[in-house]
C-alpha positions as CSV (number, residue, x, y, z in Angstrom):
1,X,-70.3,-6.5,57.5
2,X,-71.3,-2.4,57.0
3,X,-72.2,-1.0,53.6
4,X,-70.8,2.1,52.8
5,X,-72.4,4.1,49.8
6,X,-69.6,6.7,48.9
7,X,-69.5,9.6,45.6
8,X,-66.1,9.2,44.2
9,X,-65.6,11.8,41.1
10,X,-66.2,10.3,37.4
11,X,-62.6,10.3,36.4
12,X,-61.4,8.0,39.2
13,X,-64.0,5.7,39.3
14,X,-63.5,5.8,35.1
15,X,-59.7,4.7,36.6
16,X,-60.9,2.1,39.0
17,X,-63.2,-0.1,36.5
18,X,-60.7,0.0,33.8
19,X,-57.9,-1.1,36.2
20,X,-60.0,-4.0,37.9
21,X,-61.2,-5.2,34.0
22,X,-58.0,-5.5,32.5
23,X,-56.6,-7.6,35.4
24,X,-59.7,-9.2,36.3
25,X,-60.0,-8.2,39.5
26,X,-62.9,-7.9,41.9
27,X,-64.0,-4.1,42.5
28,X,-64.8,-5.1,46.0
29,X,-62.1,-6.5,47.1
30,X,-59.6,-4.3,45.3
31,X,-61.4,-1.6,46.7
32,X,-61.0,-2.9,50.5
33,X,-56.9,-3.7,49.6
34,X,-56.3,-0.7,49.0
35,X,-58.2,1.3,51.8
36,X,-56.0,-1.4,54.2
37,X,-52.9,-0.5,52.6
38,X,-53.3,3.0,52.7
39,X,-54.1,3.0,56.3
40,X,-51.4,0.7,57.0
41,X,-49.3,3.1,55.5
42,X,-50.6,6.2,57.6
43,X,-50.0,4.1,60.8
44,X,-46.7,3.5,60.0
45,X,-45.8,6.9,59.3
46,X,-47.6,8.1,62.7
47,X,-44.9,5.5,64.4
48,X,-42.0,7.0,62.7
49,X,-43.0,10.6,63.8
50,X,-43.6,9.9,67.4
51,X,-40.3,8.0,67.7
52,X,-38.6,10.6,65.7
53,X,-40.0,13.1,68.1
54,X,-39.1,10.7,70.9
55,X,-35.2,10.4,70.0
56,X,-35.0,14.1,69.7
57,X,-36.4,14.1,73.0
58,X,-34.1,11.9,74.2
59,X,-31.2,12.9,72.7
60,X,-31.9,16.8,74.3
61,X,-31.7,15.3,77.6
62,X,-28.6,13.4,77.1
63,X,-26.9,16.2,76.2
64,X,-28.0,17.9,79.2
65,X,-26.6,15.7,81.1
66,X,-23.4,15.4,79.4
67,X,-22.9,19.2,80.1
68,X,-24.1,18.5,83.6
69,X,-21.3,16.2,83.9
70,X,-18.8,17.9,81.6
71,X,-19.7,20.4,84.2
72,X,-18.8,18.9,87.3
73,X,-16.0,17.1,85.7
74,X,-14.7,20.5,85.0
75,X,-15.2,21.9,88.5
76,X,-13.3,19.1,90.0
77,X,-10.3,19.2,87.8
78,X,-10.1,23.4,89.0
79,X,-10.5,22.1,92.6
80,X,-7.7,19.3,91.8
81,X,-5.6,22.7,90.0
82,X,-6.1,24.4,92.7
83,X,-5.1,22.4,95.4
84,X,-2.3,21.2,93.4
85,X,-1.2,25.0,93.0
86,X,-1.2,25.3,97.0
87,X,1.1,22.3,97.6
88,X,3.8,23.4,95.2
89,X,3.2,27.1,96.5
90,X,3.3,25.6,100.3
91,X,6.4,23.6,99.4
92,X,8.8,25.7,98.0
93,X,8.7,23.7,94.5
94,X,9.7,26.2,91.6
95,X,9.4,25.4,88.0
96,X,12.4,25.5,86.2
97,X,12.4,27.7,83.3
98,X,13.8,26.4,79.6
């Protein structure tokens, strides 16, 4: 196991040995608990921001391709109108008015 010699600033190490006294817990240890929660912490929240930016991704390309269809679905139903229009015009058919 490393040893690491760190500075922390008077008032938090002040924090630190009166937490760890009153609930009689080692310095050590509390010390390494809490640098593995906090990193735990910051890799979790690194996960939720790439698959937040991965579902907006996604969700951009689905809707380009619902337009892409809504597109052709659109160009077919004018085709269908169109060729619709031709018969009736072809056959004589006339709308009766009300």
């Amino acid at each position: 196991m490393k040893q690491v010699k760190i500075s922390l600033p008077n008032t938090l190490l002040n924090d630190l040995d009166e937490y760890v006294q009153k609930n009689k817990i080692n310095q050590k240890k509390f010390i390494e608990k809490a640098l593995r929660t906090y990193l735990k912490k910051k890799k979790k929240e690194k996960i939720k921001k790439d698959l937040t930016k991965g579902y907006i991704e996604v969700s951009r390309f689905n809707q380009k391709l619902a337009e892409q269809g809504l597109e052709q679905d659109l160009t077919k139903v004018t085709h269908y109108e169109d060729v619709l229009k031709k018969l009736t015009e072809n056959s004589g058919y006339k709308k009766k008015k009300r």
